[in-house]
VEXRO-487414 format. One line per 3 residues: number of its first residue (from 1); for each residue x, y, z of C-alpha. Coordinates in steps of 0.001 Angstrom, whole numbers, padded with zeros to 6 digits. Layout:
N
NUM = X/Y/Z | ...;
REM end
This chain:
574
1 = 009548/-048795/-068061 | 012728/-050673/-068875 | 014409/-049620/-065816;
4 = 011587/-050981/-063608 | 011536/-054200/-065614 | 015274/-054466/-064900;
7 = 014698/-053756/-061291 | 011990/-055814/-060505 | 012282/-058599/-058972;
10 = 011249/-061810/-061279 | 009761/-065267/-060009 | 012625/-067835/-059528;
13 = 011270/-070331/-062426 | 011504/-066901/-064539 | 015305/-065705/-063589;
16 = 016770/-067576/-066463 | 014353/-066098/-068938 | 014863/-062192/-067718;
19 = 017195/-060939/-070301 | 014502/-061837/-072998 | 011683/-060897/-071255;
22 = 013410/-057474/-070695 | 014604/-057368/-074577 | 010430/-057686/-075118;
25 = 009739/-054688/-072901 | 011876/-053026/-074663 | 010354/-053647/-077907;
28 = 007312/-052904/-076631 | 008485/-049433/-075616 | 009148/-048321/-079008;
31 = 005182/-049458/-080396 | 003841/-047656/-077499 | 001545/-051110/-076549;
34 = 003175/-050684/-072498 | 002861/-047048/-071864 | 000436/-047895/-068866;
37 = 002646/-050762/-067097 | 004872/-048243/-065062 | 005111/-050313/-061731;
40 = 006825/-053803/-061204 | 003488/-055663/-060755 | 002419/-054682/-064855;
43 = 006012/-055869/-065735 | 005251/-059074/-063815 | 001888/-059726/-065531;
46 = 003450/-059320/-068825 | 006462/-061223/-067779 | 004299/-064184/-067103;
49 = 002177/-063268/-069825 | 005188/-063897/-072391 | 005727/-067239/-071509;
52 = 003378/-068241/-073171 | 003585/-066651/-076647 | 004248/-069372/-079450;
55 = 007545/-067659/-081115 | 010059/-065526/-078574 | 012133/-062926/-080240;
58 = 015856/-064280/-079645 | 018935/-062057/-079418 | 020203/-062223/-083054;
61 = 023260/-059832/-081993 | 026559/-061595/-082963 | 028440/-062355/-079853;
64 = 032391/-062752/-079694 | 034406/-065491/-079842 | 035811/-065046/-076943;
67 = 032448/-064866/-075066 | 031708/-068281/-076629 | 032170/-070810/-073641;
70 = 034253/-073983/-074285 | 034988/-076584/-071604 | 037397/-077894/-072651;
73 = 039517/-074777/-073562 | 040776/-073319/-076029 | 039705/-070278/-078416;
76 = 037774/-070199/-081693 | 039848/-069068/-085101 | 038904/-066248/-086194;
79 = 039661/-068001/-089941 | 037670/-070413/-089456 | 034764/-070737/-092099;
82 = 031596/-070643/-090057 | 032966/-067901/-088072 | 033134/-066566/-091340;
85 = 029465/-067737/-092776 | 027803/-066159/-089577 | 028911/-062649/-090348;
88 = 027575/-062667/-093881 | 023908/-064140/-093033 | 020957/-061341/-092613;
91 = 019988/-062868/-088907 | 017600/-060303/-088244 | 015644/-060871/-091515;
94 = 015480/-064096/-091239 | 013925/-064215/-087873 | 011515/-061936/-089574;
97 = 010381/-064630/-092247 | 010580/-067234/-089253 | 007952/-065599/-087033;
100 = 005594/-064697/-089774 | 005691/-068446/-090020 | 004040/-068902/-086824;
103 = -000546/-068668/-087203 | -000740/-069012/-083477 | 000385/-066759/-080595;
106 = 000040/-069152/-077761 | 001793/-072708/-076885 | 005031/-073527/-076226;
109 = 008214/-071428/-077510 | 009753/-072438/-080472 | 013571/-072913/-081455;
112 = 015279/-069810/-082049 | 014956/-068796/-085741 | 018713/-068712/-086290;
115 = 019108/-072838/-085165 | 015913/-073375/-087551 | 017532/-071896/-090339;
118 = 021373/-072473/-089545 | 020708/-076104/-089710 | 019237/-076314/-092726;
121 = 022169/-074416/-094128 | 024881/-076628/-092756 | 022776/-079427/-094002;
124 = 022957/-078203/-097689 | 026412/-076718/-097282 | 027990/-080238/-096108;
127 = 025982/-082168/-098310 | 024750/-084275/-095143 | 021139/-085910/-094157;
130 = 019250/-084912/-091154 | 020400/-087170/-089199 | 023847/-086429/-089972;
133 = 023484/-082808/-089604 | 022445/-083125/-085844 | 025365/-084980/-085109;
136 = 027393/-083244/-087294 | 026421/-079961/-084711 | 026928/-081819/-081818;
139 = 030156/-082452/-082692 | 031561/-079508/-083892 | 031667/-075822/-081653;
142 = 032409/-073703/-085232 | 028904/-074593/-086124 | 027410/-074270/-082430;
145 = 028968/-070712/-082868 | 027358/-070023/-086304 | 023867/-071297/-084936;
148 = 024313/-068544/-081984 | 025359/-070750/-078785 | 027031/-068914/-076138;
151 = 028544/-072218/-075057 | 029180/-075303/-076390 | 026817/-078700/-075867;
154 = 028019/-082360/-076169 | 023983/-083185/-076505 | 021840/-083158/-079647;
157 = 019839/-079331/-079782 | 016839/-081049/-081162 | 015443/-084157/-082920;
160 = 016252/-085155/-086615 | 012879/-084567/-087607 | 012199/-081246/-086768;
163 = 014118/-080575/-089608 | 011645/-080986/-091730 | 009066/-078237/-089791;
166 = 012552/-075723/-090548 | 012051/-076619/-093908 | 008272/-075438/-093530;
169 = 009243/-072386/-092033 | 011211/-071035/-094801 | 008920/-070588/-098175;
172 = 011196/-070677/-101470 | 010724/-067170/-101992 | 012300/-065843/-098924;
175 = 014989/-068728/-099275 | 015345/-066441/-102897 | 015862/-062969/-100707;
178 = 018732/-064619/-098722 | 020138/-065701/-101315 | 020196/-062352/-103038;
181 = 021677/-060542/-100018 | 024341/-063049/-099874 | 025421/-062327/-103350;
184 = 025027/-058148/-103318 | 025164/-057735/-099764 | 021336/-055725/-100290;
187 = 018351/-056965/-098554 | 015657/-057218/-101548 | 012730/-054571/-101302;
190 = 010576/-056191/-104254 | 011119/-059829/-105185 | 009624/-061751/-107842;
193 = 007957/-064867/-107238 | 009831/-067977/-108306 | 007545/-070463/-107732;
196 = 005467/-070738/-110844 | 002387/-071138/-110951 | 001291/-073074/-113953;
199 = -002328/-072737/-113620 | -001886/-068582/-114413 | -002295/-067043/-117892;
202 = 000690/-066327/-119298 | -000047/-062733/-120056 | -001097/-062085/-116882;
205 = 002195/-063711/-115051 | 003879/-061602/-117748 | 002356/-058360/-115963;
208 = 002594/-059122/-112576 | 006812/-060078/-113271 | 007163/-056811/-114499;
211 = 009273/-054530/-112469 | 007996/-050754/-111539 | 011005/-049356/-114146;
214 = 009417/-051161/-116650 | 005503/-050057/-115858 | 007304/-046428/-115402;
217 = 008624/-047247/-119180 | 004923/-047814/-120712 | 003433/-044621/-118951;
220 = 003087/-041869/-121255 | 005519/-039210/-120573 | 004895/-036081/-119063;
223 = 004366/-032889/-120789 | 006210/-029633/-119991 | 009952/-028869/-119505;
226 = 012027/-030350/-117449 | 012568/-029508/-113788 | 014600/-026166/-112924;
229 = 015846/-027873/-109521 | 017228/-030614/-111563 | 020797/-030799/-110713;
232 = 023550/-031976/-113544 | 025040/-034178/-111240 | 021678/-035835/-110655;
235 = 021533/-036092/-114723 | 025312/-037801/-115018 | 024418/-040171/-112041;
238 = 021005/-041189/-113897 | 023112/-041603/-116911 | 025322/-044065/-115531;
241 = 022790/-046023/-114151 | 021030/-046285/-116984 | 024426/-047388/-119156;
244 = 024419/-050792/-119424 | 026985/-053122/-117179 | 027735/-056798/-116755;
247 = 026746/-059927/-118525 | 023443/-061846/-117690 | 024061/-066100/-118052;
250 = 020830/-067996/-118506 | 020518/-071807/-118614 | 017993/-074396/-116874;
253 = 018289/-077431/-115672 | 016290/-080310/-113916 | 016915/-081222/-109986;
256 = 015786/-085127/-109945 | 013959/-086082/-107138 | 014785/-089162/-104518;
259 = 011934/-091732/-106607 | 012151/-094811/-107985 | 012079/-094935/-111520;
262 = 008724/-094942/-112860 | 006749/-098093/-114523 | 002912/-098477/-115236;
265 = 003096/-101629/-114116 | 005105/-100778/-110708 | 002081/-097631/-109995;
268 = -000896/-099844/-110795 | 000504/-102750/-108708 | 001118/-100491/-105701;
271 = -002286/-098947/-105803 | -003846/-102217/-105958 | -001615/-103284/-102656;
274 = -002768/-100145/-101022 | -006253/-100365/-101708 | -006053/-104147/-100245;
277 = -004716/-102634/-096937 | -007459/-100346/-096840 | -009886/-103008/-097305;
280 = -008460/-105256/-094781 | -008114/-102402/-091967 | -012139/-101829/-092560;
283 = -012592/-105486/-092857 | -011894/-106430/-089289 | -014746/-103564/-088123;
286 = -017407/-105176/-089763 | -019326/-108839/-089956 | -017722/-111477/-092049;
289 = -019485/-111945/-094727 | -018307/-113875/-098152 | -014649/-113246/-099571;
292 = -013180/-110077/-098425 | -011671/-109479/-101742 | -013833/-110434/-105135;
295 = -010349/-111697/-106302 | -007219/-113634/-105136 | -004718/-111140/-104294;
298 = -002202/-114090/-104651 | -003295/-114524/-108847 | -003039/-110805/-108813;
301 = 000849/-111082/-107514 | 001488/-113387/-109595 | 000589/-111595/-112643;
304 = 002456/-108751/-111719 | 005317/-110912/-111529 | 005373/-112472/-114182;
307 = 005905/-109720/-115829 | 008208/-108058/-113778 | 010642/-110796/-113910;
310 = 010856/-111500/-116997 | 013702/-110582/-118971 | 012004/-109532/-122706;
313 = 009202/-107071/-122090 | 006406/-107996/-125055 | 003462/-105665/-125789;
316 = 001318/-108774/-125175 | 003035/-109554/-121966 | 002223/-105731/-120645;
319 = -000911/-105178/-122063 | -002627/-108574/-120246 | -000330/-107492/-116967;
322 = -001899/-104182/-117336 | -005391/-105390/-117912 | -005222/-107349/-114948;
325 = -003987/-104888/-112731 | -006737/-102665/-113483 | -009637/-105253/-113338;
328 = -008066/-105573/-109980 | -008278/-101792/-108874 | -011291/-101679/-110082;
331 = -012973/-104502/-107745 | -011110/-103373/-104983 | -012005/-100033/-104847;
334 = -016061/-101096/-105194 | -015395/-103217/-102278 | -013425/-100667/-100493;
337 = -016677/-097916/-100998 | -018989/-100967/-099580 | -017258/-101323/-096381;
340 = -016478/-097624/-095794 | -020925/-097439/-095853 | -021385/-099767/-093170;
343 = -018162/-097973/-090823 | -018434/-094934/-089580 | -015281/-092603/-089403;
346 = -013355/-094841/-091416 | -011045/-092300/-092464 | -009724/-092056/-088300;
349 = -009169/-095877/-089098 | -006349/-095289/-091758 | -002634/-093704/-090982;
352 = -001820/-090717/-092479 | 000529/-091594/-094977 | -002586/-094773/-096227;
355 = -004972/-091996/-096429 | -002877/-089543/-098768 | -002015/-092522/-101380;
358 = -006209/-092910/-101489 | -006245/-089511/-102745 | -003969/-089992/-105529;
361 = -005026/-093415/-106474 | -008560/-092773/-108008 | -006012/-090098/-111071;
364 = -003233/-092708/-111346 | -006269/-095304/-112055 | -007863/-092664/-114701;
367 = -004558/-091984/-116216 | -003751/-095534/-116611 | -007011/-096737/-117946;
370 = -006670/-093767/-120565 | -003462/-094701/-122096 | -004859/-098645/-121904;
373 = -007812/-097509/-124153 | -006194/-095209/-126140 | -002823/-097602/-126789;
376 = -000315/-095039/-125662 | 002001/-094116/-123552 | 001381/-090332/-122734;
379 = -001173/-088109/-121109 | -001407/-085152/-119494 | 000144/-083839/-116091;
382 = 001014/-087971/-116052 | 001645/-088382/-112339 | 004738/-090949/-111652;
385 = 004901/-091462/-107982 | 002330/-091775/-105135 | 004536/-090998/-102335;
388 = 005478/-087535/-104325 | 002513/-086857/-106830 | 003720/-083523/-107190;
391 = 006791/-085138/-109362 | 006251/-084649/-113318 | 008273/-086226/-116072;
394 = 010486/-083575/-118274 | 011253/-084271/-121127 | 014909/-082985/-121750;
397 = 016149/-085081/-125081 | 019834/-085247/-123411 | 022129/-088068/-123343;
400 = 022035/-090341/-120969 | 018420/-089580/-119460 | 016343/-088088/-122207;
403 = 013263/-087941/-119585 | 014075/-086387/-116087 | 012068/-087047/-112750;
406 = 011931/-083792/-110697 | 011233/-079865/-110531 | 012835/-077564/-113310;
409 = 015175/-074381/-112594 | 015393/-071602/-114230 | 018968/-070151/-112888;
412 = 020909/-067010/-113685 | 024525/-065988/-112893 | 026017/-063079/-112881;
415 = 029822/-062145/-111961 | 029909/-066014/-110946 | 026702/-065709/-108390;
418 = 024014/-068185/-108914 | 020200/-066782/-108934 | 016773/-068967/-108989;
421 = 014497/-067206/-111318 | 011925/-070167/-111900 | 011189/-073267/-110337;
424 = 008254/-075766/-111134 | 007346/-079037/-111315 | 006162/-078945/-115460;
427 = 008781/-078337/-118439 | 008230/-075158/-119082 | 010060/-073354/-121550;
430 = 012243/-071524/-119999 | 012892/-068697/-122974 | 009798/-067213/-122067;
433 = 011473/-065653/-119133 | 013976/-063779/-120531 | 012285/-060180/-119711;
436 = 011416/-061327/-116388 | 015220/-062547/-115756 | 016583/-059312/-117245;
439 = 013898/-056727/-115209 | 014835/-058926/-112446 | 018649/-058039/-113068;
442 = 017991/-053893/-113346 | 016171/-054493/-109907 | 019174/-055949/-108104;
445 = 021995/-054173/-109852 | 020331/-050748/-111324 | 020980/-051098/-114864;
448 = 020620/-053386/-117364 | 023375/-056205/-118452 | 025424/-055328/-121341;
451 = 024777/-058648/-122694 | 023003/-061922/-121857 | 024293/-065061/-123385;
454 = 021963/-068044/-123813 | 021587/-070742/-126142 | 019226/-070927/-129127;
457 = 015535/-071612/-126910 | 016188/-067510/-125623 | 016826/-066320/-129344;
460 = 013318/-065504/-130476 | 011608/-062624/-132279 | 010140/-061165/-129078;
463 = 013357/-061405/-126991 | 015546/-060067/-129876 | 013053/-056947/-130130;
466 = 013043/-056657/-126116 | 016883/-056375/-125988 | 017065/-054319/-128799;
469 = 015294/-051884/-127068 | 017168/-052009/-123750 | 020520/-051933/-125874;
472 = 021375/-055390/-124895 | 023421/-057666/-127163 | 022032/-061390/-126975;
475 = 024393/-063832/-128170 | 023767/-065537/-131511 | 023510/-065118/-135170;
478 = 021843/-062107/-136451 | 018396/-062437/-138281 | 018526/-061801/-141963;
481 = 021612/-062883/-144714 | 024557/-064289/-143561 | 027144/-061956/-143341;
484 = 030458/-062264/-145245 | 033905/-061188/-145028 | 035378/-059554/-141701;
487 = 032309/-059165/-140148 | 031318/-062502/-140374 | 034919/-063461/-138875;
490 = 034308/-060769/-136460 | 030658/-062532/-135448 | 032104/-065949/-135135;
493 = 035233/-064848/-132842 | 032336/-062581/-130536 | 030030/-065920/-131020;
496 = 033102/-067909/-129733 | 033828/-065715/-127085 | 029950/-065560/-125617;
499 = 030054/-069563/-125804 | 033125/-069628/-123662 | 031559/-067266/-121100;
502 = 028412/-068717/-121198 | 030175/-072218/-120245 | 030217/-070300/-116413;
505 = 026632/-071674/-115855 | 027526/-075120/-117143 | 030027/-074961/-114418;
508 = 027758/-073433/-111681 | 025386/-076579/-112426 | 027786/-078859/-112379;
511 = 029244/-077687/-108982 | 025479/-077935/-107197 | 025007/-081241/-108316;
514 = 028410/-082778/-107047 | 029177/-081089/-104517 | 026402/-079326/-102811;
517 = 024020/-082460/-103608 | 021178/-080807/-106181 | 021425/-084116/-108128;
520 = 019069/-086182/-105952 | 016607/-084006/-103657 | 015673/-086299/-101215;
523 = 012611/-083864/-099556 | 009163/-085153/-099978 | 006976/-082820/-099793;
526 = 006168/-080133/-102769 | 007228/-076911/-100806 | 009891/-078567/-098663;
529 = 011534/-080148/-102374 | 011712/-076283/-103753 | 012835/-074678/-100667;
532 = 015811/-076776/-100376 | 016833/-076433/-104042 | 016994/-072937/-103683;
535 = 018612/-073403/-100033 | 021754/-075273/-102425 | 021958/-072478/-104063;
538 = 022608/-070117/-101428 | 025252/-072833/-100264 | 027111/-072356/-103226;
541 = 027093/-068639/-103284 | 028481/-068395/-099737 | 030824/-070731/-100344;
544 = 032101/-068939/-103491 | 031972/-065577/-101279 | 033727/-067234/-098849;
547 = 036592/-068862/-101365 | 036957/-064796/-102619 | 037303/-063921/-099686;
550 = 040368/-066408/-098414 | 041628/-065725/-101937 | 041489/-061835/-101170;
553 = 043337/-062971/-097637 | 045902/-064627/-099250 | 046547/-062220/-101922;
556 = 047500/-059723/-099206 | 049854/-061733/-097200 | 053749/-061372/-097188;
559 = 054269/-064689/-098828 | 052491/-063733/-101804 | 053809/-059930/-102193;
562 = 057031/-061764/-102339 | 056549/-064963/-104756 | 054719/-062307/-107046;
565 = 058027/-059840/-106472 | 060008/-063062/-107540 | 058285/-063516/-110556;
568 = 058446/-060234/-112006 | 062231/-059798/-111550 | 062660/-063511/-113297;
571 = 061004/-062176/-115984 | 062700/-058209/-116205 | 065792/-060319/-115725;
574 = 065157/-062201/-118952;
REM end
């Protein structure tokens, strides 16, 4: 079948497309779907037929540099650090999680999977915006070659905003699984989710977190002797995979999202300005009759500035600013319900982004009006921006922002490798997933840590008892009397030591928000905003990869055989 399809001769507005079209028969070959098209004219059909498929598989086979076409000569260095970067990235799984992406199997082909999620990785690698990160490719052939051009092209690949739909096509669980290959060089066969879901019992996230050594651990054992085929080298390799290995870092921290900082006065005066846009859209559909507004949006500014401008914020001076603002909501939105009875369709009048902020506006109104009543300044699941409602304040007690503005993170490292083990938009507390963060750890690596430092929030009862069990030291001071004497001088120097190790993640935090730019997400959207958190992450850990590996490089040159020859005869000399 794939000889005829190579034989066969192809329409003209087809030739370009005939090594693809062939790669597809060939696909097809192995499921069996083609075992009736054995003449040119069923290759044609199908041909024709694949032009129209939504998502095209693309040749994810690494080409070499020196097939890479540059016009203005020259060769690529092999060195070079997205020559580098494109060897270590899974291509072919990731253009598995790109066309499960795709609901439809008809319309016009997408981009390749490998441009979809190469640019979103040079994005968070650089530390650039979208805009910046298609000129950025334009500009440079290193990352042409890492996005899998054969040649190189002076013109933009695609529009700044279709970064945003590559965003969409990569959930922050898959995002997880690249990350995890990147760091242990295994594609994941179980992975937990990360996303949390906050509306989920506790107990029953606990159970589905659990991984299948630890279900196999509650099953009653089996009666009888053991096996007679069981070999002793079977018995010493179970052994050592069972021995414990490595330390397990824990920490969290908070990713702060691109909003401006919150003020009841600042969300009550928006939603009032929105809801008078609304009005005066539906306004102009309908017969003039009366005021269009049963206030003067001018009074209402100017109580909202007066306020706002003034430099000593009284609990008088909010609480009538406040007042007013709501008496204004409140008359807007009755008019706004009046005039959306007498037009029909008037949600095809508003733009999108108009008709989102409606939907928030009624809870931020509730909320608001609460807290009036009530003479406080908390509720729950408070909601602090209407472009991002998703956005919750966390409350962190740290100097110089005791209140954050974004989604939380769980992270692990291990043997300097950052991993996302949680991420969600409420504080949650974050000792609650030790058992899930060291389960998760046996999955990747086989056997347990030998340790897992954390600070005091992990050092609980139930965590104590669950590492107990696995024979896993957590750091801190034992339960019960002090001890005295060289074993309390013995528990402060291991103490000491664990807090030095554990000062790793500090630096692993520090290092994403500086450099790799997890100090300010600037994505919108709820998925988008957690997908390119974890997409920072798997920056960093190919960049350290990539630092080990020049440092490996350099470690085997000349040069440094002889500076580290030099030094040792300086010092046998004396």
């Amino acid at each position: 079948m794939l000889k005829n399809c190579q034989k066969s001769k192809f329409p003209k507005e087809f030739a370009s497309q005939k090594r693809v079209f062939c790669k597809i028969v060939e696909k097809s070959q192995k499921y069996d779907i083609m075992e009736s098209a054995n003449n040119s004219q069923s290759v044609r059909f199908f041909v024709i037929l694949g032009v129209f498929l939504m998502y095209i598989s693309s040749d994810v086979d690494q080409i070499t540099m020196e097939e890479f076409f540059m016009p203005f000569g020259g060769k690529l260095l092999k060195t070079n650090r997205w020559v580098k970067l494109a060897s270590m990235m899974p291509w072919e799984h990731i253009e598995r999680i790109y066309m499960a992406s795709f609901q439809s199997e008809r319309g016009r082909p997408a981009i390749s999977s490998r441009i979809a999620f190469g640019s979103i990785f040079i994005k968070e690698n650089d530390n650039l915006t979208d805009e910046g990160t298609v000129a950025a490719i334009a500009e440079n052939p290193y990352m042409q070659y890492f996005l899998g051009l054969t040649a190189f092209q002076a013109e933009p690949l695609f529009d700044p905003s279709m970064m945003v739909h590559f965003r969409k096509r990569f959930p922050v669980e898959e995002v997880a699984k690249i990350n995890e290959y990147i760091c242990t060089g295994k594609w994941p066969e179980q992975q937990r989710n990360v996303d949390r879901n906050d509306g989920q019992d506790d107990t029953q996230q606990d159970e589905n977190q659990k991984s299948p050594a630890e279900k196999e651990q509650k099953q009653p054992p089996k009666s009888g002797k053991r096996d007679k085929n069981t070999s002793k080298k079977k018995l010493k390799r179970e052994k050592k995979q069972k021995k414990n290995r490595g330390k397990l870092i824990l920490d969290a921290t908070v990713a702060p999202a691109d909003i401006k900082y919150p003020t009841d006065i600042d969300l009550l005066n928006k939603s009032r300005e929105h809801l008078e846009t609304a009005v005066t859209i539906l306004w102009k559909e309908v017969p003039h009759k009366g005021h269009k507004l049963p206030y003067s949006p001018k009074k209402a500014r100017k109580s909202y500035l007066s306020l706002a401008k003034s430099k000593k914020w009284t609990e008088a001076k909010c609480r009538t600013a406040l007042g007013d603002q709501l008496r204004c909501i409140e008359q807007a939105a009755k008019r706004l319900e009046e005039l959306k009875a007498l037009v029909p369709d008037y949600e095809k009048r508003f733009p999108t982004w108009l008709h989102r902020r409606l939907g928030v506006i009624p809870l931020v109104y509730a909320q608001q009006r609460q807290m009036y009543d009530s003479h406080t300044h908390k509720c729950e699941d408070r909601i602090v921006s209407l472009e991002q409602p998703h956005v919750r304040p966390i409350q962190r007690g740290k100097r110089p922002n005791p209140t954050e503005f974004g989604q939380k993170l769980h992270l692990s490292v291990v043997d300097g490798f950052t991993f996302l083990e949680q991420t969600s938009w409420s504080n949650f507390n974050e000792g609650c997933d030790l058992t899930a963060a060291v389960e998760d750890y046996y999955r990747k690596f086989g056997c347990y840590p030998e340790a897992v430092l954390a600070d005091k929030i992990y050092q609980t009862r139930a965590n104590r008892t669950f590492c107990k069990e696995k024979g896993i030291r957590l750091t801190g001071p034992a339960l019960g009397r002090p001890k005295t004497g060289e074993a309390d001088r013995k528990q402060k120097r291991q103490m000491y030591k664990d807090a030095c190790d554990r000062n790793a993640v500090e630096g692993r935090n520090g290092n994403a928000k500086r450099r790799f730019g997890l100090d300010l997400i600037a994505a919108k959207l709820d998925e988008t905003a957690k997908t390119e958190a974890a997409l920072i992450l798997t920056a960093m850990n190919a960049a350290n990869k990539l630092a080990r590996w020049l440092l490996r490089l350099f470690a085997e040159s000349p040069l440094f055989r002889f500076l580290s020859f030099q030094q040792k005869s300086e010092r046998f000399f004396q």
